[in-house]
N, C-alpha and C positions, 0 to 999 in steps of 0.2 A: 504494500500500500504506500503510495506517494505521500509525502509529510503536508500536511495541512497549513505549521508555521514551521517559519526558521529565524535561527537565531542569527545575530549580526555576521554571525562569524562566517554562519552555513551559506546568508545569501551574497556575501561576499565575493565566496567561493563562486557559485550558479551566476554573477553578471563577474567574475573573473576579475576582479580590481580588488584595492585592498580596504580592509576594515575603515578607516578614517574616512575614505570617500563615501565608503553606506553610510557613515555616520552622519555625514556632510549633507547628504541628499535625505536623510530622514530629517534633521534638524533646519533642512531648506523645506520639508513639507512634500518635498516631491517625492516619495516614497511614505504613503501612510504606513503607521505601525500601532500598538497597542505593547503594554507595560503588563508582564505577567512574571513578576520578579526581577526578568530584564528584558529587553526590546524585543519583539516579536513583530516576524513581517509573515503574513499568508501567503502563500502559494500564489492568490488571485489578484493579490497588489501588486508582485511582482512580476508577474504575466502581464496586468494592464499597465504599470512602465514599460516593460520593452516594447507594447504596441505604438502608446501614446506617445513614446519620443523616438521612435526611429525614423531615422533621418535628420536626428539632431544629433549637436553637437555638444554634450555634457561637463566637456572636460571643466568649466566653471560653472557650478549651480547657480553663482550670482549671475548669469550671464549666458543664459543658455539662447543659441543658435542653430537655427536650420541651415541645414547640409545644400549648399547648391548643387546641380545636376552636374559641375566639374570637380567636384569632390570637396570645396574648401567649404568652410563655415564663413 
């Protein structure tokens, strides 16, 4: 059975970038989470960011950018 929530560490891992930036992007609001001892992200939140920003360019949550059709933000 697929895990319902994950911890910071685990969704880290699954968008492959490090701990500080999930921190970065929950504490920017762009990845909702919930508090069950410690930060907990669903399955379904993290499914609906990779939809809702693909084709952006994240690398600054203050400052986030869509990707033009030649590659650059």
């Amino acid at each position: 059975m697929e895990e319902l929530l994950y911890t910071v560490e685990e969704a880290s891992k699954i968008l492959k970038t490090n701990i500080n930036y999930v921190y970065e992007l929950l504490n920017y609001g762009i990845i909702p989470y919930l508090v069950l001892g410690r930060r907990k992200i669903r399955r379904q939140a993290l499914e609906d960011f990779l939809i809702k920003y693909e084709g952006y360019d994240l690398s600054n949550p203050d400052d986030i950018k869509k990707i033009r059709e030649d590659g650059v933000a």
